[in-house]
ZADO-1210 file (C-alpha; in nm, 4 decimals, padded with zeros to 6 digits):
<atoms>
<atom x="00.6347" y="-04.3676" z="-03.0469" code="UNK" pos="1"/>
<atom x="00.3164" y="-04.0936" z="-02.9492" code="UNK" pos="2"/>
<atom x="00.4723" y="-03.7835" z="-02.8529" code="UNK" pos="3"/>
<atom x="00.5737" y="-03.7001" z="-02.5290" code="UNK" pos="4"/>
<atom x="00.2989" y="-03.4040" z="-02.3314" code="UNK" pos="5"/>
<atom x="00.5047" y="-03.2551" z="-02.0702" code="UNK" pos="6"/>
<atom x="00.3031" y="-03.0554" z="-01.7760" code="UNK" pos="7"/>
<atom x="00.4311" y="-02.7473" z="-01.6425" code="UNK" pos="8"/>
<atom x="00.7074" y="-02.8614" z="-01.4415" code="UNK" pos="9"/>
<atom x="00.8198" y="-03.1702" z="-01.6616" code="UNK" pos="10"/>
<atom x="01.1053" y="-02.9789" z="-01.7651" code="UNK" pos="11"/>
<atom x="01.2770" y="-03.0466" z="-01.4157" code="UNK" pos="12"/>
<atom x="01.2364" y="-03.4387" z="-01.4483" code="UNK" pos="13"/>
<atom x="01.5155" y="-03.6732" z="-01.6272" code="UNK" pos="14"/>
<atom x="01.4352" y="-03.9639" z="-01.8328" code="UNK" pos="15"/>
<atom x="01.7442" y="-04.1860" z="-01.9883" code="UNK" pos="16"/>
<atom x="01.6100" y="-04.2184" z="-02.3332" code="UNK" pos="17"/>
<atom x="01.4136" y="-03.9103" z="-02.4757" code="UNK" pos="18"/>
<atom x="01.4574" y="-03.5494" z="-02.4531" code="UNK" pos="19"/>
<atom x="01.2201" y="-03.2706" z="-02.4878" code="UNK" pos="20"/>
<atom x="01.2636" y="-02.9047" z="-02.5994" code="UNK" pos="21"/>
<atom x="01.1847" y="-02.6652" z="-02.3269" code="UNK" pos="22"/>
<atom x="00.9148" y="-02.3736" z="-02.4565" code="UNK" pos="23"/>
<atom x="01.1637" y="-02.1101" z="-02.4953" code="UNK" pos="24"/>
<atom x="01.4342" y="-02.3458" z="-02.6632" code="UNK" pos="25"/>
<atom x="01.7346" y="-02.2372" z="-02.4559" code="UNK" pos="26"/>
<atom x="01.8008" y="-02.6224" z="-02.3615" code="UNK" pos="27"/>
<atom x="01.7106" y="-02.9418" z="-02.4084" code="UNK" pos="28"/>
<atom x="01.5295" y="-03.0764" z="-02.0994" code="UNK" pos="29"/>
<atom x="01.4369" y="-03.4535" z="-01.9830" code="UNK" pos="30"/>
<atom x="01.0823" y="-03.6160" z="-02.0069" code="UNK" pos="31"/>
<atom x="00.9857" y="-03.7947" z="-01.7293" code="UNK" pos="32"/>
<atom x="01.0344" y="-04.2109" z="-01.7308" code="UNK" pos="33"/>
<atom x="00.8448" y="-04.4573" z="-01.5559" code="UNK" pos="34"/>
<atom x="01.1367" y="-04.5353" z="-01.2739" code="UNK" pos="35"/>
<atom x="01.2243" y="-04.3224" z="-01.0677" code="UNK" pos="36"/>
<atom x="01.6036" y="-04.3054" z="-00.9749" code="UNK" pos="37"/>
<atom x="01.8808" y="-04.1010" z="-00.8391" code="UNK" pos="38"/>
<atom x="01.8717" y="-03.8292" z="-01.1312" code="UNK" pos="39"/>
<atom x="01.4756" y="-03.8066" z="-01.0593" code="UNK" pos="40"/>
<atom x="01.5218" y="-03.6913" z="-00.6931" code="UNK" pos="41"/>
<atom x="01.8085" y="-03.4838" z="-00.7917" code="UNK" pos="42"/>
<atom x="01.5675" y="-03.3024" z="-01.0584" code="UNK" pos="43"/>
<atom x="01.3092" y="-03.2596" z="-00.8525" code="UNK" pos="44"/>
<atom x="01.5554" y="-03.0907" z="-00.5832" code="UNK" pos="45"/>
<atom x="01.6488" y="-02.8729" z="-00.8561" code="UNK" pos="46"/>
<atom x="01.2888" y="-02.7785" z="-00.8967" code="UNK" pos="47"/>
<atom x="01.1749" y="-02.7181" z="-00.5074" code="UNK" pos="48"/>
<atom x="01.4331" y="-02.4501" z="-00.5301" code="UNK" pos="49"/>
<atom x="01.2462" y="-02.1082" z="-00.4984" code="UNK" pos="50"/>
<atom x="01.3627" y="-01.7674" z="-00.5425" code="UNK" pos="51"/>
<atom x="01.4543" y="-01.5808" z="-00.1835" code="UNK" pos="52"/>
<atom x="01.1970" y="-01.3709" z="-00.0827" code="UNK" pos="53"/>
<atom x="01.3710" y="-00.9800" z="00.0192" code="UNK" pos="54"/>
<atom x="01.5058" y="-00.9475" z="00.3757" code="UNK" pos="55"/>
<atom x="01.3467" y="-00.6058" z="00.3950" code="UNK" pos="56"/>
<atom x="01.0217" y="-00.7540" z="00.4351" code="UNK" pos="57"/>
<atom x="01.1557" y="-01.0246" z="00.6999" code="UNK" pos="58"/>
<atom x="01.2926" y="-00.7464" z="00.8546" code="UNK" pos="59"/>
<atom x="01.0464" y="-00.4412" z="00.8727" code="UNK" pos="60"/>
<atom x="00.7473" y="-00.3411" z="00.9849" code="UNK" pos="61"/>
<atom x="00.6321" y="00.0076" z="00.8400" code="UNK" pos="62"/>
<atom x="00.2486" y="-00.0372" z="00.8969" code="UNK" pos="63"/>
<atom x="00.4094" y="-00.0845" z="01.3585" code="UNK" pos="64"/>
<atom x="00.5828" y="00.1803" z="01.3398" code="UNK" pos="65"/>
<atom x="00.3209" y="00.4172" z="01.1185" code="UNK" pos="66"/>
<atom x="00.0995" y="00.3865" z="01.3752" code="UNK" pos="67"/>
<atom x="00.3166" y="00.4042" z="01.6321" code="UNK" pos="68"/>
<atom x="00.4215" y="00.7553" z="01.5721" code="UNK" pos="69"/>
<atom x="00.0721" y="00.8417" z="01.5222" code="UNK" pos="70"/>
<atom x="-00.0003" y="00.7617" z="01.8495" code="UNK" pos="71"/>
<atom x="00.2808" y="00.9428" z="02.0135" code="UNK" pos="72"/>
<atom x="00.1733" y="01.2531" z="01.8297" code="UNK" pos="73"/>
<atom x="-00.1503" y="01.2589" z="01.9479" code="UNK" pos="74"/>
<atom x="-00.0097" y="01.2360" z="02.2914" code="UNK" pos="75"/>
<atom x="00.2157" y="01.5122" z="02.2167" code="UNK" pos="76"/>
<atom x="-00.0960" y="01.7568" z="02.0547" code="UNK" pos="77"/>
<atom x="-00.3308" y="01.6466" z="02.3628" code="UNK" pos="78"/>
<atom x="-00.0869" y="01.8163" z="02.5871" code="UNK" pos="79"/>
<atom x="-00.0836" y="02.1450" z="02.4050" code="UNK" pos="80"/>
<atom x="-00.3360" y="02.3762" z="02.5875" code="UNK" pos="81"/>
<atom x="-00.4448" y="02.6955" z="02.3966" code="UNK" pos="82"/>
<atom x="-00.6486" y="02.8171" z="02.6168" code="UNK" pos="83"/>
<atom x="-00.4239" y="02.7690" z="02.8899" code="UNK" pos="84"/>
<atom x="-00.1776" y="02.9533" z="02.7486" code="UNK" pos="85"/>
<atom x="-00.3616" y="03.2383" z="02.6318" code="UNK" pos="86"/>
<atom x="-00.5474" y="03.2916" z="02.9821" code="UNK" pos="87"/>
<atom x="-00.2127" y="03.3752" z="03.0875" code="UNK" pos="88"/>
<atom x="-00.1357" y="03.6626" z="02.8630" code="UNK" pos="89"/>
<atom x="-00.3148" y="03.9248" z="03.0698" code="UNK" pos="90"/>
<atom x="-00.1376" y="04.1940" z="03.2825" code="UNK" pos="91"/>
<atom x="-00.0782" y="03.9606" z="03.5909" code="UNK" pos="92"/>
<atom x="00.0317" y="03.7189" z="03.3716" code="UNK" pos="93"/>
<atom x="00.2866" y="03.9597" z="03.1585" code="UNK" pos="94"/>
<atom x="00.3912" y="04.1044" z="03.5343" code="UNK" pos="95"/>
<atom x="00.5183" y="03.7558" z="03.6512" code="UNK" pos="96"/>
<atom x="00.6728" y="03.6565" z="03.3451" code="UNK" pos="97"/>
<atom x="00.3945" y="03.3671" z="03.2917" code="UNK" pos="98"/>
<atom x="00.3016" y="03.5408" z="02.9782" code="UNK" pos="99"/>
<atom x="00.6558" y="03.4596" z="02.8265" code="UNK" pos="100"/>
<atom x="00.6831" y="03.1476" z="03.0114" code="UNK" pos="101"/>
<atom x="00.3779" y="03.0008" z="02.8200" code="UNK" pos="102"/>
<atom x="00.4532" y="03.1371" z="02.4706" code="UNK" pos="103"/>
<atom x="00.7637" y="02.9427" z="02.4917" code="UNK" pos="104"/>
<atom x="00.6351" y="02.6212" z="02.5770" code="UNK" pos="105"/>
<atom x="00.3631" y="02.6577" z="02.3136" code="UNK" pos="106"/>
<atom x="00.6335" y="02.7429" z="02.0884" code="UNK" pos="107"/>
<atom x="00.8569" y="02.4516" z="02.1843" code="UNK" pos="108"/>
<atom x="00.5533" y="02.2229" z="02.1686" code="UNK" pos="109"/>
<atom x="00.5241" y="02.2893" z="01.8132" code="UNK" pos="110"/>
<atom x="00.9017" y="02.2208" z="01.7629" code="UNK" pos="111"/>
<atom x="00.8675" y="01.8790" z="01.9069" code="UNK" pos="112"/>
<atom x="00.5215" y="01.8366" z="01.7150" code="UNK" pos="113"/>
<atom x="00.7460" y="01.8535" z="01.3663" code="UNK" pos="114"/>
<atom x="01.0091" y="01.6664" z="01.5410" code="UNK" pos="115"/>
<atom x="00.7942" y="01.3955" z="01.5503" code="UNK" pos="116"/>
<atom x="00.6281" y="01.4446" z="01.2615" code="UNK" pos="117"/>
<atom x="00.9870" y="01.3645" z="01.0504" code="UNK" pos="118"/>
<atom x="00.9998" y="01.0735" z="01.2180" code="UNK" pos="119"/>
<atom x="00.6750" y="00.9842" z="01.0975" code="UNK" pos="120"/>
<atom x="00.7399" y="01.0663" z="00.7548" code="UNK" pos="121"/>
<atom x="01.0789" y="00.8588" z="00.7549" code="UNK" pos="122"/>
<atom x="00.8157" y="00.5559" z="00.8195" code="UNK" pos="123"/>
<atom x="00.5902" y="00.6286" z="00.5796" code="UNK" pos="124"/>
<atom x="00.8830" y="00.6767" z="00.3077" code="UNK" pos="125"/>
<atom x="01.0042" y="00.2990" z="00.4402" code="UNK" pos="126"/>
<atom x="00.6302" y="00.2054" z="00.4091" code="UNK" pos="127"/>
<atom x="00.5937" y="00.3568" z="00.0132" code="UNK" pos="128"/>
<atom x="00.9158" y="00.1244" z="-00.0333" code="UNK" pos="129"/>
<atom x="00.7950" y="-00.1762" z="00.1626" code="UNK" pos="130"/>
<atom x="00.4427" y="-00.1214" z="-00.0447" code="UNK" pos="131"/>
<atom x="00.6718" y="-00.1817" z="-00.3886" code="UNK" pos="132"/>
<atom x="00.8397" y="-00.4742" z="-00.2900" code="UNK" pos="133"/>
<atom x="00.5440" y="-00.6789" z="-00.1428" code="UNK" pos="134"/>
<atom x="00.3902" y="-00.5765" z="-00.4972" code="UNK" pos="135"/>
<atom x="00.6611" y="-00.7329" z="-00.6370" code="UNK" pos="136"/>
<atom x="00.6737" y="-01.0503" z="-00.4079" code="UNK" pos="137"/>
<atom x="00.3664" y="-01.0801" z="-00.4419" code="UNK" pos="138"/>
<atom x="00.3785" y="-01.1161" z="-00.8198" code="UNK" pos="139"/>
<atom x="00.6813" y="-01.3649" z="-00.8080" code="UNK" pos="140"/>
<atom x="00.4978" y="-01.5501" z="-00.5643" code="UNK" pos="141"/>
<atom x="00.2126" y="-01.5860" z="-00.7816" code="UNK" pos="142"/>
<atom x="00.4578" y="-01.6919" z="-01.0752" code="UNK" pos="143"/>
<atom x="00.6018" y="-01.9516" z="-00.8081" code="UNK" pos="144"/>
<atom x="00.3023" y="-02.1255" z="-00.7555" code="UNK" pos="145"/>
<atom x="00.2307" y="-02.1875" z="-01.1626" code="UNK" pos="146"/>
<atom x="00.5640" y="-02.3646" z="-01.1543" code="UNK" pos="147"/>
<atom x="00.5443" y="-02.5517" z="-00.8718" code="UNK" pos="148"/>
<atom x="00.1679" y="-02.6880" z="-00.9573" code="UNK" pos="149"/>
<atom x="00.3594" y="-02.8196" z="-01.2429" code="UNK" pos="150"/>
<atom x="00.6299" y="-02.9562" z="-01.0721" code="UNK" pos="151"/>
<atom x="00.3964" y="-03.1511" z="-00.8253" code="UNK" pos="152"/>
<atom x="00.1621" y="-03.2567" z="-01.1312" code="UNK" pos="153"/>
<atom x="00.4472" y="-03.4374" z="-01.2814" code="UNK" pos="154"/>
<atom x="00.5740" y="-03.5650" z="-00.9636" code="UNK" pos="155"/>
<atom x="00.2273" y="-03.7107" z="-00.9314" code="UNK" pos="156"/>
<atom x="00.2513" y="-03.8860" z="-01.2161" code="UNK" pos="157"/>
<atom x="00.5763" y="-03.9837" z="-01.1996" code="UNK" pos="158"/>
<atom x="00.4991" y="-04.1707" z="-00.8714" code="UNK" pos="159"/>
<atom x="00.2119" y="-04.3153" z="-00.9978" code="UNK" pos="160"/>
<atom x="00.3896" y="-04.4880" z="-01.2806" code="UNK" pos="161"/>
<atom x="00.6590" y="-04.5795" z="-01.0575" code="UNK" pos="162"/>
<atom x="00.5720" y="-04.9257" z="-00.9535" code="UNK" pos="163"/>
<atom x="00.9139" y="-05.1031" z="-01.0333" code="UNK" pos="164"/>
<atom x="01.1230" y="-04.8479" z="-00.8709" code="UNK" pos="165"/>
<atom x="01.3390" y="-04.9215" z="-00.5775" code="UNK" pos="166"/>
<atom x="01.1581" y="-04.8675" z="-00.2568" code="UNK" pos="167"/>
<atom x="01.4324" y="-04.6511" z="-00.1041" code="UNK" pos="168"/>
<atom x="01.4505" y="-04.4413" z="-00.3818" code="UNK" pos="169"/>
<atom x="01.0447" y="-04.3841" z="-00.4028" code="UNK" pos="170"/>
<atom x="01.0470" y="-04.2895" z="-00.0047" code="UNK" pos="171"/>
<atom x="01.2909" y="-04.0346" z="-00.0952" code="UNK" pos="172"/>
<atom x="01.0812" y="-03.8760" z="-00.4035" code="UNK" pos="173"/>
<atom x="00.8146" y="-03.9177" z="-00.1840" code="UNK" pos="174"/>
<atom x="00.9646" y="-03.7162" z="00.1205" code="UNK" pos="175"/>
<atom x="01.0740" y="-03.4632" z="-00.1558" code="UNK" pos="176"/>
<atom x="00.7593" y="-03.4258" z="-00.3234" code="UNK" pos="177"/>
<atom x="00.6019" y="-03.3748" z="00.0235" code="UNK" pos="178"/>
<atom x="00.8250" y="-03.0933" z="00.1429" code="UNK" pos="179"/>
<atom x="00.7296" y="-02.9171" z="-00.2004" code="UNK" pos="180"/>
<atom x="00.3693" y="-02.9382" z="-00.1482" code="UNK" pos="181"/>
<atom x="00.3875" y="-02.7717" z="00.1517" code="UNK" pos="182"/>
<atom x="00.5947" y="-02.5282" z="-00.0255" code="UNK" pos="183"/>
<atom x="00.3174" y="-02.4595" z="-00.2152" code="UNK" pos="184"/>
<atom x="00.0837" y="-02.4291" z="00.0376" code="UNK" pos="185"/>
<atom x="00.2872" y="-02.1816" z="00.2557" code="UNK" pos="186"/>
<atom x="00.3235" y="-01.9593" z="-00.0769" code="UNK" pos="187"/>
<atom x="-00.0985" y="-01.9438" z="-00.1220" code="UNK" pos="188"/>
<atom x="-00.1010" y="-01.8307" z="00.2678" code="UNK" pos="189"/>
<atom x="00.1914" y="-01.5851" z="00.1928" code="UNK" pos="190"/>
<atom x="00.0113" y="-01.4624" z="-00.0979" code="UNK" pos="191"/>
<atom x="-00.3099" y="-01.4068" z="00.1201" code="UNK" pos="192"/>
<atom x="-00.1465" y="-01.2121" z="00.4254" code="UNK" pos="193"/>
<atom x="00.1010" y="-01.0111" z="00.1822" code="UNK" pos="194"/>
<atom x="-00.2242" y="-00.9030" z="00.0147" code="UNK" pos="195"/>
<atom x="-00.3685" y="-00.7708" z="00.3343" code="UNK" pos="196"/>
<atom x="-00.0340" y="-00.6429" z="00.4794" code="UNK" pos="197"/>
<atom x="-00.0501" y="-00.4511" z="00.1440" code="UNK" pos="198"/>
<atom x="-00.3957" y="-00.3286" z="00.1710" code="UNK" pos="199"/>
<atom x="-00.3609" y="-00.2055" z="00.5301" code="UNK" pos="200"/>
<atom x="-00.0170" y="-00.0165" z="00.4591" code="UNK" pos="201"/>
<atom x="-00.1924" y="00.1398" z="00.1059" code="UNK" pos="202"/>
<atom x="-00.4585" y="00.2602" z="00.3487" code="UNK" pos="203"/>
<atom x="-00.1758" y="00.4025" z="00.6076" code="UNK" pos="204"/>
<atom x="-00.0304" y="00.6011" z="00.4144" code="UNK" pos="205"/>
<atom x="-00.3027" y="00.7211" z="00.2114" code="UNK" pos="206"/>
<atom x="-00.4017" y="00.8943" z="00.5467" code="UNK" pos="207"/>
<atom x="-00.0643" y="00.9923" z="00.6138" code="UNK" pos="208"/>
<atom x="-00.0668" y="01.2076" z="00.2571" code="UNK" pos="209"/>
<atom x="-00.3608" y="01.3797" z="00.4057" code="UNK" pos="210"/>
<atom x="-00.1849" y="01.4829" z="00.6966" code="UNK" pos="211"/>
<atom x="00.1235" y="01.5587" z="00.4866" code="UNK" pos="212"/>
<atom x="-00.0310" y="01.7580" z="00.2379" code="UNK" pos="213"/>
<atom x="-00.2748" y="01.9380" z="00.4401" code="UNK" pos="214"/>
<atom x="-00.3730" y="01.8852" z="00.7747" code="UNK" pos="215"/>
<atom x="-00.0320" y="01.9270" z="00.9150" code="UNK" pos="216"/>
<atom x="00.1022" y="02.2228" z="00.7397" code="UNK" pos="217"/>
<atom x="-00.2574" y="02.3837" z="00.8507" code="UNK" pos="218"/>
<atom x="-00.1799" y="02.3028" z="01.2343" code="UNK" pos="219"/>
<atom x="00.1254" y="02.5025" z="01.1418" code="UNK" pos="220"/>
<atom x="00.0483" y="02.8006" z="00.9771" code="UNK" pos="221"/>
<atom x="-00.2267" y="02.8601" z="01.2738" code="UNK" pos="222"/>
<atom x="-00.0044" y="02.7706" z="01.5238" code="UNK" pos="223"/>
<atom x="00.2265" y="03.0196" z="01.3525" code="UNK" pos="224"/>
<atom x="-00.0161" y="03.2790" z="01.3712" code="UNK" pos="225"/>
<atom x="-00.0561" y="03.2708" z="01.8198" code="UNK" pos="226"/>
<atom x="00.3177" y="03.2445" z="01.8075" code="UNK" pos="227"/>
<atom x="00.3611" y="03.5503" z="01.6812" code="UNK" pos="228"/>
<atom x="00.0311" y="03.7412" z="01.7162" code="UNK" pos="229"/>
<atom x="00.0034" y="04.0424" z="01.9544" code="UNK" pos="230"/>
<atom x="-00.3759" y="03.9950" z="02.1025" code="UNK" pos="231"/>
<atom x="-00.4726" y="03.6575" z="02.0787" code="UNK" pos="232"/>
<atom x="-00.7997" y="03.6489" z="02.2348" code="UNK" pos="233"/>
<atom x="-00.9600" y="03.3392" z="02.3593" code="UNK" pos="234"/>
<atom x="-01.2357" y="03.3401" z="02.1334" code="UNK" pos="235"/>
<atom x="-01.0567" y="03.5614" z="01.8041" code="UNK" pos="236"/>
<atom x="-01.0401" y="03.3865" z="01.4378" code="UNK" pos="237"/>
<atom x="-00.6551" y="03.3024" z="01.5319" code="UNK" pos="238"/>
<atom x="-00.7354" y="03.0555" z="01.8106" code="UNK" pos="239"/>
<atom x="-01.0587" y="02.8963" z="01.6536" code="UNK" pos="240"/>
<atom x="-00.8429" y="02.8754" z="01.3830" code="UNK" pos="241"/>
<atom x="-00.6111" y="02.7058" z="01.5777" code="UNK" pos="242"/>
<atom x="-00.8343" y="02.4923" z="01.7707" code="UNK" pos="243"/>
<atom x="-01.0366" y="02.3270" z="01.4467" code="UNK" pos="244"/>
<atom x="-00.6894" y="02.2782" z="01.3048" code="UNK" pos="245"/>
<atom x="-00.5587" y="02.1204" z="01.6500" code="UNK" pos="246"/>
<atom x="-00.8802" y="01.8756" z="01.6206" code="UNK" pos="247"/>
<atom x="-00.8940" y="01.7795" z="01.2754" code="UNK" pos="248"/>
<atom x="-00.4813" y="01.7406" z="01.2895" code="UNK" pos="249"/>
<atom x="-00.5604" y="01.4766" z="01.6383" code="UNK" pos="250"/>
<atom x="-00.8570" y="01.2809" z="01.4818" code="UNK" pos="251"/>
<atom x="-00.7110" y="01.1974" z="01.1736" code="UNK" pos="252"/>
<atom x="-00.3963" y="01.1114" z="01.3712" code="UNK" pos="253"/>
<atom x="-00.5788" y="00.8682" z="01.5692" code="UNK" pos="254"/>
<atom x="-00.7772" y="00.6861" z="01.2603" code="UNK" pos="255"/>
<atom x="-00.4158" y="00.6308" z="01.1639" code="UNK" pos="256"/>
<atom x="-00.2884" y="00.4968" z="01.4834" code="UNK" pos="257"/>
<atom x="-00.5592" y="00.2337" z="01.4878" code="UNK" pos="258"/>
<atom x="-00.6159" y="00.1410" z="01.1585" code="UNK" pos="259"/>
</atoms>
């Protein structure tokens, strides 16, 4: 008898007479026959079985909620008026009490601005984790489809050599094969949008690591500085200071809410 070649995939296929070593020798496995039967179907139901994919992905959506705390930020920072405040430190102003009055909702705007801001950075953290594990899917997924090209290969064939098989049983193989090829097909499109879900969140929170690392804790410092300066002037270093910060802080901010 010519040796048996077994495709990737033959491994899940029975035969009644010959057996075949799997590569890694940890069982024997079936070759495939000529007929296809009961054990046949059940094989190939073995093989359409595919690893779950993790519920975290099913059931998150860092990139959403990024960008939706983005967005509420720069609401939040386009309500903050410097200016505003500071025209109101003059004597009139420290008279009524408006002086006081507007020093305290600066400072409690830049409360809520931080506020926020840890909200933010609890998505991005879910986001750097998300980021690992559609790596990782992506990978299995990838794997997946190099076993079940084999598995449909050898289904092929099997069918094709099939001819004396009972009818019944070929619909069945048929039906199973089928449902496998779509399989297969739904994995290459999962592939593809995991790949861009990936790209868009690596580009997310590459922008949010700016605003971490620098742009944020810059807003702060100067915001800091009118807090508890004396004589902030309308036009002194403090409040430019402020004000480039302020800007920078809101642009970035809103690349990230619409990226």
């Amino acid at each position: 008898m010519s040796p048996i070649v077994t495709a990737p995939g033959a491994k899940y296929f029975h035969s009644s007479t010959e057996n075949v070593p799997t590569a890694d020798h940890v069982e024997e496995q079936p070759a495939l026959t000529q007929a296809i039967d009961d054990k046949a179907i059940a094989a190939l139901d073995m093989a359409a079985r595919s690893p779950k994919m993790n519920n975290d992905i099913l059931s998150s959506a860092p990139a959403r909620d990024i960008r939706s705390f983005a967005n509420e930020l720069v609401e939040m920072l386009e309500e903050i008026d410097l200016q505003k405040m500071l025209r109101k430190q003059g004597p009139i102003g420290r008279f009524t009490g408006a002086a006081v009055e507007a020093r305290l909702k600066f400072e409690l705007a830049s409360h809520r601005v931080a506020d926020l801001f840890r909200q933010l950075s609890r998505a991005a953290q879910v986001g750097k984790r998300i980021r690992e594990i559609l790596d990782e899917t992506r990978l299995q997924l990838i794997d997946e489809q190099v076993r079940l090209a084999g598995v449909i290969s050898d289904g092929k064939r099997l069918l094709s050599q099939s001819g004396g098989s009972d009818l019944s049983l070929v619909a069945r193989y048929e039906r199973r094969l089928s449902n496998i090829m779509a399989m297969e097909a739904a994995n290459a499109l999962t592939i593809q949008q995991i790949e861009l879900s990936a790209s868009v969140l690596a580009s997310l929170l590459d922008r949010f690591t700016d605003i971490e690392t620098l742009l944020l804790p810059l807003w702060q410092r100067n915001a800091l500085a009118i807090i508890h300066g004396e004589a902030v002037r309308p036009r002194g270093s403090a409040a430019t200071a402020f004000l480039d910060a302020h800007s920078n802080l809101i642009g970035f901010l809103k690349r990230v809410g619409q990226e």
